[in-house]
N, C-alpha and C positions, 0 to 999 in steps of 0.2 A: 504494500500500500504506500500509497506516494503522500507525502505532503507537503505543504505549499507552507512557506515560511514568511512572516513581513519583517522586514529591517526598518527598525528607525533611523533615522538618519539623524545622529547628532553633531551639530557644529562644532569646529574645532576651536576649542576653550584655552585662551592662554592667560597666564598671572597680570593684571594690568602692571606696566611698569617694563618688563620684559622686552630685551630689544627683538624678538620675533612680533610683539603685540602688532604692530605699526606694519609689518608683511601680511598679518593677517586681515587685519581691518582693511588694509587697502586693497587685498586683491580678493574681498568680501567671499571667505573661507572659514569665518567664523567668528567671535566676537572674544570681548577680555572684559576679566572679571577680580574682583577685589579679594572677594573672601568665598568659599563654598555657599554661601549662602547665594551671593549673587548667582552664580553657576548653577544652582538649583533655580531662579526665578529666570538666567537665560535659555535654560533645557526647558522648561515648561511652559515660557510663555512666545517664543517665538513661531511663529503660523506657518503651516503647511508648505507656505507658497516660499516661506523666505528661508526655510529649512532644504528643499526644494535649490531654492538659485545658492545657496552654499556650497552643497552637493555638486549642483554643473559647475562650478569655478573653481570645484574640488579636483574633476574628471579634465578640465582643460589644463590644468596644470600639471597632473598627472604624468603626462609623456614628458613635460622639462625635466622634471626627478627622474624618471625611472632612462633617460639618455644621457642626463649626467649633465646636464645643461649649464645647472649650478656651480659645478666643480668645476667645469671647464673653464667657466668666466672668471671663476677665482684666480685659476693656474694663470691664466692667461691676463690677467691685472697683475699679478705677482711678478710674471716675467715680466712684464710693461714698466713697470716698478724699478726691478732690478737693473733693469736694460737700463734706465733714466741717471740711475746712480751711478754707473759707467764712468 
């Protein structure tokens, strides 16, 4: 027998203050929160629809991580970097 499973889809919650906060909120992946408390009133009261566009901003960012998109622009600011101090 098969069954059909539903996934909530929670936002991804970071400590306000945090230098990730500021990547989160701006590439609307999830919101930042003070105390657990807050983090219970962000998991519970955000709507469908805006749980929802998290999620796809989730999936388009997706493929930069998982090709390494990140690390690369590190390396390659690094060597930029380097190269400058020459």
């Amino acid at each position: 027998m098969s069954r059909r499973l539903d996934f909530i889809w929670l936002p991804v919650i970071v400590k306000k203050g945090l230098s990730c906060e500021k990547y989160v909120t701006d590439n609307e992946i999830g919101a930042a929160a003070t105390d657990f408390e807050d983090v219970y009133r962000i998991a519970v009261s955000e709507s469908e629809d805006k749980l929802s566009q998290y999620y796809a901003n989730v999936k388009k960012l997706q493929n930069l991580f998982i090709n390494g998109i990140y690390t690369r622009k590190l390396l390659l600011d690094t060597l930029i970097m380097c190269g400058e101090r020459l």
